[in-house]
N, C-alpha and C positions, 0 to 999 in steps of 0.2 A: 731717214730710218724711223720706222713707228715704234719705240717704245714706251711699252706699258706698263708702269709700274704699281700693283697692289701687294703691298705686305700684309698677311692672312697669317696671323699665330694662331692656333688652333685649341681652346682649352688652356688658358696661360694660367696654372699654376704650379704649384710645386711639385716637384719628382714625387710622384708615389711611392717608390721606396728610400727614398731620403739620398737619395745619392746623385753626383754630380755627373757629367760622362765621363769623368776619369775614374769613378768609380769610389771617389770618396766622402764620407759621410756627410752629407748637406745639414747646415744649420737651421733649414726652413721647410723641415717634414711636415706635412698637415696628413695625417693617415686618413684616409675615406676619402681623402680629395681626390679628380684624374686628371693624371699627369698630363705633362705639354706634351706637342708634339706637331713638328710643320709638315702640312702637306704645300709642298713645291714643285712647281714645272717652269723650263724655261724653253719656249720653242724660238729655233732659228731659221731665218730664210735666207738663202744668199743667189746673189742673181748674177748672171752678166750684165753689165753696162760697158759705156765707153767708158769708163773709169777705171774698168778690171770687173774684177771681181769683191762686188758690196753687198755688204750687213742690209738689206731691203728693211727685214721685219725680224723686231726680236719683243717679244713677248713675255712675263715673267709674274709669276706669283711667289713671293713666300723668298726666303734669302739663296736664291741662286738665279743669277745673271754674269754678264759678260761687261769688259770696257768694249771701246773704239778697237776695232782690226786694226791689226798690225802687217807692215808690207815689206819684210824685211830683203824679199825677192823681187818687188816691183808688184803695180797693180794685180798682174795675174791671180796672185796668190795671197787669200785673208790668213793672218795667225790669227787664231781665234782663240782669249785664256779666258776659259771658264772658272767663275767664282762661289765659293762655296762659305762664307764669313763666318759658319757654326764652327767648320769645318768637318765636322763627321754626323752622322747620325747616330740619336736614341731611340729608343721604343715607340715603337709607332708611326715615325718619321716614314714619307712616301715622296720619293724625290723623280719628277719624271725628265727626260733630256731628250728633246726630237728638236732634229736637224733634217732642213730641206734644202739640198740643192737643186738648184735648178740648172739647163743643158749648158756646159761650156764655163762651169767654172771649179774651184780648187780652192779648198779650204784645209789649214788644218788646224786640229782642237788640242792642247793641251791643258794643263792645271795648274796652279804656280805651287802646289803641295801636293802631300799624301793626304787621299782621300782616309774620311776611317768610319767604323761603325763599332759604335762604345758597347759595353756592358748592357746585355739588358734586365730590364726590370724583372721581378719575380714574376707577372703576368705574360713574360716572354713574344709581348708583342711584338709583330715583324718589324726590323729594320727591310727595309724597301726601294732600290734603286733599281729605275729603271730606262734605256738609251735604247730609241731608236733614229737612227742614221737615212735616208733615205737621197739614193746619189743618181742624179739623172743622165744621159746619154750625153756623154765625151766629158764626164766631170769626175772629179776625184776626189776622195775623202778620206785626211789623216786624223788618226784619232788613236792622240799616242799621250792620254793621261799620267798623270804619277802613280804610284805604286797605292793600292786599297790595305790597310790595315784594317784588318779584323779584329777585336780585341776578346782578350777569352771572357766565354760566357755571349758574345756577341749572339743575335738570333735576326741572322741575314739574307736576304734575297737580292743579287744580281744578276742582271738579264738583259743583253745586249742582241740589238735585231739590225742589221746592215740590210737594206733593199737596195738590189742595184739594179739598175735597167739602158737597154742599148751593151754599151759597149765602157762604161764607167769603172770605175778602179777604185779599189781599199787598199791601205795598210794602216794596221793597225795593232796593238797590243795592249792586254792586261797582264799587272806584275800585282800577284797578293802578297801577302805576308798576313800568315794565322799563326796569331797570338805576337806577344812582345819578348823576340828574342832578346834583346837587350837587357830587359830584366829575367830571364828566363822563367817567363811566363807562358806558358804552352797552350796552344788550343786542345787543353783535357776535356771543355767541357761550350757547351754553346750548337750549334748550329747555322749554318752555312749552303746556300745553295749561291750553283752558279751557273749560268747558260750563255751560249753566243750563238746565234743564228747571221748567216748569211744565204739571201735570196738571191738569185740574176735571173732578170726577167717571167718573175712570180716563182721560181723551181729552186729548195733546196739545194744549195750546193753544200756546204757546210755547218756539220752539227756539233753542236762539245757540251758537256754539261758535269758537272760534278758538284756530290755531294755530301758534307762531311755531318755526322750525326752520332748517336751511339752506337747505333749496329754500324756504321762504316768508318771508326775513328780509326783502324787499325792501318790505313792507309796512309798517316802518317808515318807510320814506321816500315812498311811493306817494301822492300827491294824493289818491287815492279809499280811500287807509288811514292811517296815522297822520299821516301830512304831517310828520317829524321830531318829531314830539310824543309824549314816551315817558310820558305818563300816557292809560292809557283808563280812560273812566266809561261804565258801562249802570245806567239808573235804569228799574224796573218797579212800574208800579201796575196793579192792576185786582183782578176783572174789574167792568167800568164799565155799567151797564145799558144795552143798545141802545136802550129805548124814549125814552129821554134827549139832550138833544142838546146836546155835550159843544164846541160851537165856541167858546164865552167861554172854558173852560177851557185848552183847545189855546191858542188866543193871547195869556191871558195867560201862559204856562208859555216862547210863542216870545218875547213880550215881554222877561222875565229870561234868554233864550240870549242875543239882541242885545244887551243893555244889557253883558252880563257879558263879560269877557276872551275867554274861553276859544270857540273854535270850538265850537258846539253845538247841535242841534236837538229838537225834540218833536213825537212824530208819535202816530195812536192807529189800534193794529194789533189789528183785530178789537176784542177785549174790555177790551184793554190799551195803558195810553199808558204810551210808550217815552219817554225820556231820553238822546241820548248824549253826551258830551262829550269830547275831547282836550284836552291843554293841557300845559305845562312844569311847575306846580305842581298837586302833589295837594288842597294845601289850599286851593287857587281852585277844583279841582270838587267838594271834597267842599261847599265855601260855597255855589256854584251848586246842588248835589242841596240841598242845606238850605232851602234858598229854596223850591225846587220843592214839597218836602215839604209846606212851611207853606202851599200850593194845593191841594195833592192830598191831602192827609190829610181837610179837610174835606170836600171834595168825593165824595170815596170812604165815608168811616164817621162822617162827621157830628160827627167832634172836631176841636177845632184841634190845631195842633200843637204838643207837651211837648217841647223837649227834655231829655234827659237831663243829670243834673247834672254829670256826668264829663266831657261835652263842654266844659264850661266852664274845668279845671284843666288 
């Protein structure tokens, strides 16, 4: 495996608004100074061999990289847990995630935390995350991270791009959480963009995008948008063969919406059955996608469902 490692802090000095990412007041303001802030990329490659399926080429700038794959399923299948050691970003922060598989193999990514993105500075520099996935003919790519906290006042960009090509397979989900319900702390105020693109073989198939700001903050409270409920979940599986006819699967997937807390439905758009959910607790819809998974994993690539040992700790 070729890794790279160069650590790149960018402008190492103190917050420019005196504050730490939690948001409380640092003892080491230098006013006129500019603030830190890392630009990071980690790109992956994973291949066939007689081995299974291996980590080939992992590349990495700045604090985010990966350990040793994990095989909890046998060679076929890499666990791959993505590390993030800040753990969230501040102001400025540009974090990029591209993953390459190549024909004939099966990965999947999780996190061993919730992602976050702090408070930003009064310059409201963008926090910046961005994943691209790229899944080659007869391979498959899970990418079932922890849940993204937004913290209010955050000022954030998320932007996930899936290319898939031949005949290759996704599942995957994002669970946010805007602002800190625990403290009842609301996303009143900040900004927030969020995108997912899914290609198959160059063409569009799936678009989502949402945006929270002050002419659209109303959408937290809107019946036909969050209904007061600051955790969203989108869960994506496919693409599901049309010649197939996927109505046991749809019902049982509405089966566990109804049964479970959280407000949530399952529909299937075009090639792809969709997942959403709202709800007060992340770990109520990261439990409901989990559920989910253990349907649609098999129903999609003919394995049950592993999970990952790290979900357990």
């Amino acid at each position: 495996m070729n890794n790279t490692h160069n650590l790149a802090l960018v402008d190492e000095t103190a917050l420019q608004d005196g504050t730490d990412p939690q948001g409380n007041t640092s003892s080491v303001t230098r006013p006129g100074k500019q603030a830190s802030s890392w630009h990071a990329f980690l790109t992956l490659g994973l291949a066939k061999t007689t081995r299974g399926t291996v980590l080939k080429t992992c590349d990495h700038q700045g604090p985010l990289y990966v350990q040793k794959p994990f095989y909890p399923e046998g060679p076929a299948v890499a666990h791959i847990y993505l590390l993030h050691p800040p753990g969230g970003m501040v102001s400025g922060d540009r974090l990029t995630i591209t993953a390459h598989l190549a024909e004939n193999t099966h990965t999947l990514i999780t996190t061993p935390g919730a992602g976050r993105a702090y408070r930003a500075r009064e310059d409201k520099t963008l926090q910046h995350q961005t994943v691209e996935l790229n899944v080659a003919h007869n391979s498959t790519m899970e990418w079932l991270p922890q849940e993204t906290i937004l913290y209010p006042n955050a000022h954030v960009r998320l932007e996930n791009r899936i290319n898939l090509t031949g005949n290759a397979t996704f599942i995957g989900w994002e669970i946010t959480c805007f602002g800190l319900p625990a403290n009842q702390e609301t996303f009143e105020a900040g900004h927030a963009e969020q995108g997912l693109q899914i290609y198959q073989n160059g063409r569009l198939k799936v678009r989502e995008r949402l945006v929270i700001d002050d002419q659209s903050r109303e959408i937290f409270t809107a019946k036909a948008g969050l209904d007061n409920k600051p955790v969203n979940g989108l869960m994506i599986a496919g693409p599901f063969d049309q010649k197939h006819n996927y109505d046991e699967l749809i019902d049982a997937l509405r089966g566990l919406c109804q049964a479970h807390p959280a407000l949530s439905g399952a529909t299937l758009v075009d090639d792809f059955i969709m997942v959403r959910c709202i709800h007060h607790d992340s770990e109520q819809v990261k439990q409901l996608f989990t559920q989910c998974w253990h349907l649609l994993r098999p129903a999609l690539i003919n394995k049950e469902a592993c999970e990952p040992r790290i979900w357990a700790t």
